[in-house]
C-alpha positions in Angstrom: -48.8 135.2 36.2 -49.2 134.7 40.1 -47.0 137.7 41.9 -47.6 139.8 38.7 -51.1 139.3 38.1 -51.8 141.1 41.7 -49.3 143.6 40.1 -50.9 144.2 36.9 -54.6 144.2 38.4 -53.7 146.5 41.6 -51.6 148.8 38.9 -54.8 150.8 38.6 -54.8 151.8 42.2 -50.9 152.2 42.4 -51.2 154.7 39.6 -54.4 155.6 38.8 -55.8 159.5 38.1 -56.5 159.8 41.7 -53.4 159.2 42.8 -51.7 162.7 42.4 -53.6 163.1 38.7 -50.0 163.0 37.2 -47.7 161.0 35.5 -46.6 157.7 36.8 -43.4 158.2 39.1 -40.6 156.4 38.9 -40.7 153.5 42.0 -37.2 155.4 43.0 -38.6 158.5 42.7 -41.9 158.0 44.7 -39.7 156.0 47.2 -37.9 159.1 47.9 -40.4 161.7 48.0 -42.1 159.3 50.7 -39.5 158.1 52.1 -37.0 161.1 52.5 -39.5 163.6 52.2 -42.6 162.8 54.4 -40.9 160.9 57.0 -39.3 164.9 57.7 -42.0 166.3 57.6 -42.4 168.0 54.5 -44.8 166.9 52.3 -43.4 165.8 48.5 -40.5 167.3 49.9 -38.4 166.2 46.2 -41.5 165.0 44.0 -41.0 168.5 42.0 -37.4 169.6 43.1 -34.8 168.1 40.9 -31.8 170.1 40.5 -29.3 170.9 43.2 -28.3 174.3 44.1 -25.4 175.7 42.3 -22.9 176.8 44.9 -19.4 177.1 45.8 -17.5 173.9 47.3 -14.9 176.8 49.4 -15.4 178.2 52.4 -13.8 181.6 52.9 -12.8 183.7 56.5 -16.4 184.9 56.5 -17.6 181.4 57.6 -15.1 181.0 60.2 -16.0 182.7 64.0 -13.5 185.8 64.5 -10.4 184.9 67.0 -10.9 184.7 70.3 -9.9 188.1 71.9 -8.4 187.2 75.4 -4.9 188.0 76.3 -3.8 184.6 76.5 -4.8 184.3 73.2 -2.6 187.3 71.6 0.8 186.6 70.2 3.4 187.7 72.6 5.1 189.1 69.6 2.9 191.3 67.9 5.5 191.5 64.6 6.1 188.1 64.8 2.3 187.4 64.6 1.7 190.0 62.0 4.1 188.0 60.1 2.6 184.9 60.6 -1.0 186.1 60.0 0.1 187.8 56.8 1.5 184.6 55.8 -1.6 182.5 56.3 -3.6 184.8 54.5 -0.9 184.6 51.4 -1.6 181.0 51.6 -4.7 181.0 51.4 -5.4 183.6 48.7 -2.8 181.7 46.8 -5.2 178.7 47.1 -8.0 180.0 46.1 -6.2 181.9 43.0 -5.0 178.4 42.0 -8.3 176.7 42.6 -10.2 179.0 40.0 -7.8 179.6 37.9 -8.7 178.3 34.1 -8.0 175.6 33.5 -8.2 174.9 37.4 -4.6 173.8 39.5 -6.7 171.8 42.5 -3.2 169.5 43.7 -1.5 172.8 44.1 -4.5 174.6 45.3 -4.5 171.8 48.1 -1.0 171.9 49.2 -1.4 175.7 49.5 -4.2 174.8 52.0 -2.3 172.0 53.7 0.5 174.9 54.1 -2.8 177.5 55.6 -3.8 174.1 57.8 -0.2 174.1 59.7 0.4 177.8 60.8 -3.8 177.1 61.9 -2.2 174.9 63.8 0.4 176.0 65.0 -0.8 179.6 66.1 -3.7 178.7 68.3 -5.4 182.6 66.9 -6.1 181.3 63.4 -7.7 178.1 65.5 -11.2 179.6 64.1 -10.1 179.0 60.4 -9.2 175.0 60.7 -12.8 174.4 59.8 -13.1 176.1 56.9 -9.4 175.4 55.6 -10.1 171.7 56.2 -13.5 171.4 53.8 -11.5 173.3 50.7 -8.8 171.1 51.0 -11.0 168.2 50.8 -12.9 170.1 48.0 -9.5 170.4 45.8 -8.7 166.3 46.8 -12.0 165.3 45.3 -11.2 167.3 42.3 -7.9 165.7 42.3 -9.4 161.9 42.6 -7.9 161.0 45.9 -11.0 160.5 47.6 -10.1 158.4 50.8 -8.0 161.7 51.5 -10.3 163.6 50.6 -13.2 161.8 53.2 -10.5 162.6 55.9 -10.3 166.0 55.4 -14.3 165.9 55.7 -14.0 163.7 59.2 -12.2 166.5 60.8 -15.1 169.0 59.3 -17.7 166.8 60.9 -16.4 166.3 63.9 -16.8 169.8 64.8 -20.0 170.5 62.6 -22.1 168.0 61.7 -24.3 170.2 59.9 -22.1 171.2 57.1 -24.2 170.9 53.9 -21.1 171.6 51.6 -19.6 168.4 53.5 -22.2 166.6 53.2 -22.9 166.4 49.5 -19.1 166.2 49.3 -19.3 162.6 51.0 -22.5 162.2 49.0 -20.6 162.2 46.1 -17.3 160.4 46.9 -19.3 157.6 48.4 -21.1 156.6 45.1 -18.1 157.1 43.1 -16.5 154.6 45.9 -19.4 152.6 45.3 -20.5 152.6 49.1 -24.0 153.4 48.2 -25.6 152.8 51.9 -23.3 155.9 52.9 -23.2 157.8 50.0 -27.7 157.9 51.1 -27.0 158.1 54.6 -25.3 161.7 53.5 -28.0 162.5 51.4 -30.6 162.0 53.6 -28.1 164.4 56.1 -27.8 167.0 53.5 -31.7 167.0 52.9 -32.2 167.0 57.0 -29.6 170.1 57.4 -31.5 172.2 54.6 -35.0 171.1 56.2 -33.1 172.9 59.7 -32.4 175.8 58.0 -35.6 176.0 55.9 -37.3 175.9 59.0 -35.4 178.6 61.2 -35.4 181.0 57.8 -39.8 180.5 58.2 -39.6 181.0 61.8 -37.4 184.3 61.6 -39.9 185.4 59.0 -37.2 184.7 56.3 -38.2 183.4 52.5 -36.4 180.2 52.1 -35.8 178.1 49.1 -37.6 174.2 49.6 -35.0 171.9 50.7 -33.5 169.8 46.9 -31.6 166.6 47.0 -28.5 166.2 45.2 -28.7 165.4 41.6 -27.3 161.6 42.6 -29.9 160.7 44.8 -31.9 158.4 42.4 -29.3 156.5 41.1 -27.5 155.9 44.6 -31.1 154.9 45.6 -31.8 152.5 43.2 -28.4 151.1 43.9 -29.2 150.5 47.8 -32.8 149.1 46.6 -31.3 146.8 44.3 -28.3 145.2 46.7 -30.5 144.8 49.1 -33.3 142.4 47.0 -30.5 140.9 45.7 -29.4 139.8 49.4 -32.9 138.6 50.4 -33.3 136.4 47.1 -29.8 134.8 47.7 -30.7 134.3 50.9 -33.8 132.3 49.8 -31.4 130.8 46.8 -29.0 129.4 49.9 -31.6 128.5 52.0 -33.7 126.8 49.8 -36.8 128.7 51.4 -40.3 127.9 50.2 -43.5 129.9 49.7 -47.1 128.9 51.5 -49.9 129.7 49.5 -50.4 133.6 48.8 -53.9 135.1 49.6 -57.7 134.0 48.4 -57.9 137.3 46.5 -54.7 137.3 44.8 -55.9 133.1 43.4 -58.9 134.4 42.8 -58.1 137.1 40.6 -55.7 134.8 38.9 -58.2 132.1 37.9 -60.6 135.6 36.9 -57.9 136.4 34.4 -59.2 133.4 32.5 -62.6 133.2 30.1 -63.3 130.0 31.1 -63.3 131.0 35.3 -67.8 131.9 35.3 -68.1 128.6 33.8 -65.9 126.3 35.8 -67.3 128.8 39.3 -71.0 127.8 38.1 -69.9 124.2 37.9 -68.5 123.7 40.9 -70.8 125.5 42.8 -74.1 123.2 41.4 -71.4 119.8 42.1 -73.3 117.6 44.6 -70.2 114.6 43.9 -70.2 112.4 47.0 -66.5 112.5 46.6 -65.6 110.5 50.2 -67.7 107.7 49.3 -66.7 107.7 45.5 -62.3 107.9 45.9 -63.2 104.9 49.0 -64.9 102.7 46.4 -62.4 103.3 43.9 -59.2 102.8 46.3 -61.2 99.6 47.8 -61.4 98.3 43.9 -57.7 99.2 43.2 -58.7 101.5 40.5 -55.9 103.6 40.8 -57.0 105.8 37.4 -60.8 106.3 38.7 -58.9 107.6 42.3 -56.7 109.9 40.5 -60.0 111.2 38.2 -62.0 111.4 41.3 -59.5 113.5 43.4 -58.7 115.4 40.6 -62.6 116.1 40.0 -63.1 117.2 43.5 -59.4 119.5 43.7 -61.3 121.1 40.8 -64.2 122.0 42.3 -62.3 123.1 45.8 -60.7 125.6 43.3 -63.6 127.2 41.5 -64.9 127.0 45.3 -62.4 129.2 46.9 -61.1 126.3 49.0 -57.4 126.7 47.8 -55.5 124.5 50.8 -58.5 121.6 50.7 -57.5 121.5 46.6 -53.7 121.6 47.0 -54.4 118.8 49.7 -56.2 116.7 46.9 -53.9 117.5 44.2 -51.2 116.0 46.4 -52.9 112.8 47.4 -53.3 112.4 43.3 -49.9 112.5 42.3 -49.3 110.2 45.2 -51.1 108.0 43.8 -50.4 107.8 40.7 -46.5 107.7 42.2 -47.0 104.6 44.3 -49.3 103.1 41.2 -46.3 103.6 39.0 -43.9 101.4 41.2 -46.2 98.8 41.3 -46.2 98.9 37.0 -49.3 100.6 36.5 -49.5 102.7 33.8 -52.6 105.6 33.0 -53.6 107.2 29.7 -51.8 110.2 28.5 -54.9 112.4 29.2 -55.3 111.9 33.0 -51.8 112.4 33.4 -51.7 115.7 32.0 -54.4 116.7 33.8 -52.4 115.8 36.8 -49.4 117.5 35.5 -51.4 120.8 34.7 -53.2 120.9 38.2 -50.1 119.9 40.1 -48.4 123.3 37.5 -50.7 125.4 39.5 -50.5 124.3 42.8 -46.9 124.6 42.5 -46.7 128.0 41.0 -48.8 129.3 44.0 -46.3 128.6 46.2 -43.4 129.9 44.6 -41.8 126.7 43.3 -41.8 128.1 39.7 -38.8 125.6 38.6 -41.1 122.7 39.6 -44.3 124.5 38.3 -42.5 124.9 34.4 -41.8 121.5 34.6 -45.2 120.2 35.4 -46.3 122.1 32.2 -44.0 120.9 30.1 -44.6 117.3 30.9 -48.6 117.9 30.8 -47.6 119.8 26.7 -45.4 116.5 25.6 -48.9 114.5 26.6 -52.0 116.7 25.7 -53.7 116.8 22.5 -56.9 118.9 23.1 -56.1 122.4 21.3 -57.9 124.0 24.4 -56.0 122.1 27.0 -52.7 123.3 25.0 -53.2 126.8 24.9 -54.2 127.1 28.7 -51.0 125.4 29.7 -49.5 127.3 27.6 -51.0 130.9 28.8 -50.2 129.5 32.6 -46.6 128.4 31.7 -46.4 131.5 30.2 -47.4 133.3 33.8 -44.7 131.1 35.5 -41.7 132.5 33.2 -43.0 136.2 34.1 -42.8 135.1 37.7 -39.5 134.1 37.3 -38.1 137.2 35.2 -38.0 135.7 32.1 -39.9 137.7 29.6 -38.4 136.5 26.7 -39.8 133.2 27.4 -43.0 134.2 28.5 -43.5 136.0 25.2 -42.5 132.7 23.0 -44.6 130.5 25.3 -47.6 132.7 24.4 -46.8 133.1 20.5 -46.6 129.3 21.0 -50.8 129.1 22.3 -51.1 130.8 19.5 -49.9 128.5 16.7 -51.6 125.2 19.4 -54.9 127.1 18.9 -56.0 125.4 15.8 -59.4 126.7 16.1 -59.5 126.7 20.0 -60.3 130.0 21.7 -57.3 132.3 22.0 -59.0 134.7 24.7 -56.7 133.8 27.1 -53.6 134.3 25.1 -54.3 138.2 24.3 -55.5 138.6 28.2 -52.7 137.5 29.7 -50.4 139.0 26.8 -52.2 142.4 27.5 -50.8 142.2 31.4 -47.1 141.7 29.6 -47.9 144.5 28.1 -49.3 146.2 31.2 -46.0 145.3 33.3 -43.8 146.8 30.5 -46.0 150.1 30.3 -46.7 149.4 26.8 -50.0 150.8 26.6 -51.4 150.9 23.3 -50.4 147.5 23.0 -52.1 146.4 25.7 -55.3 147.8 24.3 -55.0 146.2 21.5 -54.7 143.0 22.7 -57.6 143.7 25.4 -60.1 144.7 22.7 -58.9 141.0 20.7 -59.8 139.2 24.1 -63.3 141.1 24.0 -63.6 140.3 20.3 -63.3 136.9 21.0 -64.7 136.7 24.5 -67.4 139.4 24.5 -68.6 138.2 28.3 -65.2 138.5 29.6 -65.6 140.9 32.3 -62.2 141.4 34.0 -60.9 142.2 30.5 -63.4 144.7 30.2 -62.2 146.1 33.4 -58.8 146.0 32.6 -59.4 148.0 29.2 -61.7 150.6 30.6 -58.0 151.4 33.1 -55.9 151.3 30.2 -58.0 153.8 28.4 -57.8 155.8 31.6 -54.2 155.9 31.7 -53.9 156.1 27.5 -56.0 159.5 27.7 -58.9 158.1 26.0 -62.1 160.2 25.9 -64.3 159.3 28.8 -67.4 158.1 26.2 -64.8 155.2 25.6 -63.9 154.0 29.0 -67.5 154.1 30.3 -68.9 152.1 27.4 -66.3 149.2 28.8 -67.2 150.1 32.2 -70.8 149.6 31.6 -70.7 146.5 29.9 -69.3 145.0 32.7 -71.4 146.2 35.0 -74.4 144.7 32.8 -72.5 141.2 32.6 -71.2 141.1 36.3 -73.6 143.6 38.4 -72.5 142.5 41.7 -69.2 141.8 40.9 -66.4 144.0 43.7 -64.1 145.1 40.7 -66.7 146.6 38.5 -67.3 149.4 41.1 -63.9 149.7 41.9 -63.3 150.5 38.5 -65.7 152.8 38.3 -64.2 154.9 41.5 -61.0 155.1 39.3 -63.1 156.5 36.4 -64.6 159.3 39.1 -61.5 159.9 40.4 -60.2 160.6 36.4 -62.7 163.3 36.8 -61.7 164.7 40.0 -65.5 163.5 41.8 -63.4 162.5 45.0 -66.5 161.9 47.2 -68.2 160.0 44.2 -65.1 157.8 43.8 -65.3 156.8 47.7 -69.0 155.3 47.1 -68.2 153.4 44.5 -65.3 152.5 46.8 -67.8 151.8 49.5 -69.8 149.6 47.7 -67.3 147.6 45.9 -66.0 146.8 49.4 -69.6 145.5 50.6 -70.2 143.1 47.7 -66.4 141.8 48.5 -64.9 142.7 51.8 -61.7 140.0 50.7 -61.0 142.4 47.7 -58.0 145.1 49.0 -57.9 147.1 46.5 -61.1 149.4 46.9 -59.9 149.7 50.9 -57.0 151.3 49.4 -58.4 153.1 46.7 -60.4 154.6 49.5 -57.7 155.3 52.2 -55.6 157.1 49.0 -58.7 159.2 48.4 -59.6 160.0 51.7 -55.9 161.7 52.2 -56.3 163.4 48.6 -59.6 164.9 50.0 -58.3 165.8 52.9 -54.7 165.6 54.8 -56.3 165.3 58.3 -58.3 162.1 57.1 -54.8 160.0 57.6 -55.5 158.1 60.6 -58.3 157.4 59.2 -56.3 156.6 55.8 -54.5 154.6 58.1 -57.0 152.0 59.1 -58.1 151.4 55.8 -54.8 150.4 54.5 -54.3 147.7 57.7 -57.4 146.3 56.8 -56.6 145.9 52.8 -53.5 144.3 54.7 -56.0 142.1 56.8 -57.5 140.4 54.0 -54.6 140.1 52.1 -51.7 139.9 53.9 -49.7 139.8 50.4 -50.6 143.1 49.0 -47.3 145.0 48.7 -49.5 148.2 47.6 -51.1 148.3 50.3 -48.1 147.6 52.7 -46.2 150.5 50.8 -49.3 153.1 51.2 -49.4 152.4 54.9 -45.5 152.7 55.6 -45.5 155.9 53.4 -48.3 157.0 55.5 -46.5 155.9 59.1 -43.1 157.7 57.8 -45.2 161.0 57.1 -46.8 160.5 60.5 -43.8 159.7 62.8 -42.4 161.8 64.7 -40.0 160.1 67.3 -37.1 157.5 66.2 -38.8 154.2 67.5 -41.6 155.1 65.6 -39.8 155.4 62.5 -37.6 152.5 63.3 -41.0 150.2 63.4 -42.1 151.4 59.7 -38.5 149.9 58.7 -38.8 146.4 60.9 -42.6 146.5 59.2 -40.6 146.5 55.5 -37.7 144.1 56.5 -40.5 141.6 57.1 -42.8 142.2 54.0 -39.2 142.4 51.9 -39.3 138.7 54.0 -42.2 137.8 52.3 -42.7 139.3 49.0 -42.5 137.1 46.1 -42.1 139.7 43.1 -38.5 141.2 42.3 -39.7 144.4 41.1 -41.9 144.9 44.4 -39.3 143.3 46.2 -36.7 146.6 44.7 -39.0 149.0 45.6 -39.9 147.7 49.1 -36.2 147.5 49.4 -35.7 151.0 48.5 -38.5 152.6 50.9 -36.6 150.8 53.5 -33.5 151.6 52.5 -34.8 155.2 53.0 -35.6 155.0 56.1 -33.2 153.6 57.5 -30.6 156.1 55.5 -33.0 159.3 57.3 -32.5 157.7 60.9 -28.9 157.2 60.7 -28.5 160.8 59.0 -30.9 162.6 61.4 -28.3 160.7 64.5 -25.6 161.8 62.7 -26.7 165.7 62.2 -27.7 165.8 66.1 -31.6 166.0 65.9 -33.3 164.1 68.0 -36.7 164.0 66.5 -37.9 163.8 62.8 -40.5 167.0 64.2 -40.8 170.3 62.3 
């Protein structure tokens, strides 16, 4: 796959060892302990806290201020406002009796508030309790189901507190039940802001103070926001008809790498001295329309193994032109060439995102091709194609399919990319196991290797087993950017930090295209030490310099600006920064989560407006 092959070979960076040595969070999860947490200013400020406080949805007299104590504001009949006191506080104590009582009577616990809310009202001394009077009436309408009510009854709280925590999960609450998930996190976000207030005022008084816990909700309303929101861009793109250009020469690259045939096809094209101008000229001047198609194909194929993606696209192009404008004129080409065509123009199409016209290419170049080899690579990259467009289930058949095509052809291919399914679905074991068929059957095939030795990492293995794949690949490939990297990630399994950064170091100076050891580095610089994050920083705009693509490392550096910002605009930057990548990211899982960071974000400014702060400083 294209999108998911960047996925499945950066998945060792997004969750290796080093990064927090623990299990693999949840994308809504991390999202939040970034997004809510860090942009606030409290590091992993829900990565351990799950559960809410347990407390109690009333407010009683102690919460309200005492009355005002001026004459004006005395009754001028003290028995008459005895009376009326004496029948305020009936009301209320007759609402909170009916409110806990078992089983519970909330309707008539709220009309004995609503009776509390008039005399407030009416007798400007009991003024003090409308606050108070107003949130457990909303408590008893929530409890009762009649939410919209309810939500008015917390307007009126707001409106003189915006800080009221009990309020705030209230709307929480009613919001995702209402299904208006963007407010239901915009309250979440508030509640988390008003207990960071108070959790820093308790610290500054000198007061212990519980860490500030979301509300048990939070990762379902979050993963709710995420998941509207890709849904808008890609319908967007559905409406528009919006294309894809080419993605980055590192994420091709490592695509072509996943297959055991890439050294071979690299070594060829590299010793092709083809005078390829003077060759398609002849053959066009001729009319040989077949030797122009062979001789364009021939030279796309070496601009591939080259690194010269655009210059092979170009060529590709010009071929099926060809071959179109032969066609009208009655020309007809053997089977083989045209499924050559088919299969090249397949990948040229799949790298820019036009996977409905890639499939097709494939499954024209199958009904023609009878080489077992030729068979099973179409099949492994049609295969790629389905994952790109969400559909497992074919991906899956496509590859049992190369399987029963192999007939004696190398099946390498088949268990590599099948070990990445495996990979993408966190099925581990299996993964291995197909990994150790590729080796079996490809024994030279470094990036399996590779991709092993990081499965054994994450399976637990014993670290004899992941170094033995380690070192074989560094004995096959020893200049090779992704062997070192790997073997960072294996120093970083044992905690050796500074070790991990040289391998880091010198997997980026045998391939300064290749983003992942820049991130791997900025990630451990930060787990080394918190004040290295500007420096953290730069690393992860340069992995975005040579790959402007790589969602990983777009997501490290936006976590990284939301723990760092302080003022709105700066905050407000890190979410135009994701509404562009969300612009331009090809994978719907990625495309969620990038979604969800922003959603964050954006959530935490409208909350911290909303609560009064003006800053997101501790």
């Amino acid at each position: 796959p294209l999108a998911r092959e960047a996925r499945a070979h950066r998945w060792e960076a997004q969750e290796s060892p080093g990064d927090a040595l623990g299990p693999m969070p949840r994308p809504a999860t991390k999202a939040l302990a970034v997004a809510a947490g860090a942009a606030v200013g409290i590091a992993a400020l829900v990565w351990w806290a799950r559960q809410q406080k347990k407390d109690s949805e009333l407010d009683d007299e102690a919460d309200a201020p005492p009355p005002p104590r001026t004459e004006e504001a005395a009754p001028k009949d003290a028995a008459t406002g005895e009376a009326v006191k004496a029948e305020f506080n009936s009301c209320k104590q007759k609402a909170f009796e009916l409110f806990k009582a078992s089983p519970p009577r909330y309707a008539e616990a709220a009309e004995w508030f609503s009776k509390a809310i008039d005399l407030s009202i009416a007798h400007e001394t009991l003024a003090p309790q409308r606050k108070a009077l107003y949130n457990n009436r909303s408590a008893c309408r929530e409890r009762c189901d009649v939410l919209e009510a309810s939500l008015e009854d917390c307007a009126v709280v707001l409106a003189s507190d915006p800080q009221h925590a009990k309020v705030r999960r209230r709307r929480a609450r009613i919001f995702d039940k209402l299904g208006r998930n963007e407010e239901a996190l915009v309250e979440i976000c508030a509640d988390l802001l008003i207990q960071r207030e108070a959790f820093k005022k308790a610290l500054q008084a000198g007061r212990q103070a519980d860490q500030p816990t979301p509300v048990d909700n939070v990762e379902s309303v979050m993963r709710a926001v995420g998941a509207a929101a890709a849904e808008e861009v890609l319908a967007a793109r559905r409406a528009s008809g919006a294309k894809f250009g080419m993605p980055s020469s590192n994420t091709i690259t490592q695509l072509l790498m996943t297959y055991a045939a890439y050294d071979s096809r690299a070594q060829a094209a590299a010793t092709d001295n083809t005078d390829y101008a003077t060759a398609i000229k002849g053959a066009r001047a001729s009319g040989d329309d077949a030797e122009t198609i062979r001789l364009l194909l021939q030279r796309a194929d070496t601009a591939t193994y080259s690194k010269r993606y655009e210059a092979a696209r170009k060529d590709v192009e010009l071929a099926s032109a060809q071959k179109v404008k032969a066609e009208a004129n009655g020309k007809q080409f053997p089977p083989e060439l045209v499924a050559d065509l088919e299969r090249a123009a397949g990948l040229y199409k799949h790298l820019v995102h036009d996977l409905t016209g890639a499939a097709e290419c494939y499954e024209r170049a199958l009904a023609l091709e009878t080489s077992p080899e030729k068979r099973v690579e179409t099949r492994v990259r049609l295969a790629g194609v389905h994952v790109d467009n969400a559909d497992m289930a074919s991906a899956d058949a496509s590859l049992d399919a190369a399987l029963t095509d192999a007939d004696g052809a190398s099946v390498s291919d088949v268990h590599m990319h099948r070990a990445q399914l495996r990979v993408i679905r966190r099925d581990l074991e299996a993964a291995k196991n197909d990994l150790e068929a590729c080796i079996a059957v490809a024994p030279g095939h470094v990036l399996a290797r590779l991709r092993l030795a990081t499965v054994l990492i994450h399976s637990g293995a014993d670290a004899h087993s992941v170094e033995e794949q380690v070192e074989a690949a560094e004995r096959l490939a020893p200049t090779m950017s992704e062997v070192y990297q790997v073997k960072g990630e294996v120093l970083l399994a044992k905690a050796d930090l500074r070790g991990a950064i040289r391998q880091f170091d010198e997997a980026i100076r045998l391939d300064e295209s290749n983003p992942v050891p820049l991130y791997n580095k900025g990630l451990t610089l930060i787990q080394m030490n918190q004040f290295e994050a500007h420096n953290a920083q730069k690393l992860f705009e340069s992995a975005l310099a040579v790959d402007p693509t790589c969602m990983v490392a777009l997501m490290r550096l936006s976590e990284l600006k939301l723990q760092l910002a302080a003022s709105f605009d700066q905050a407000q930057a890190v979410v135009d920064m994701l509404g562009g990548a969300m612009q331009n990211c090809r994978d719907k899982d990625e495309l969620v989560e990038l979604s969800t960071v922003r959603a964050m974000a954006v959530a935490q400014l409208a909350a911290a407006r909303d609560v009064g702060l003006t800053s997101f400083q501790m």
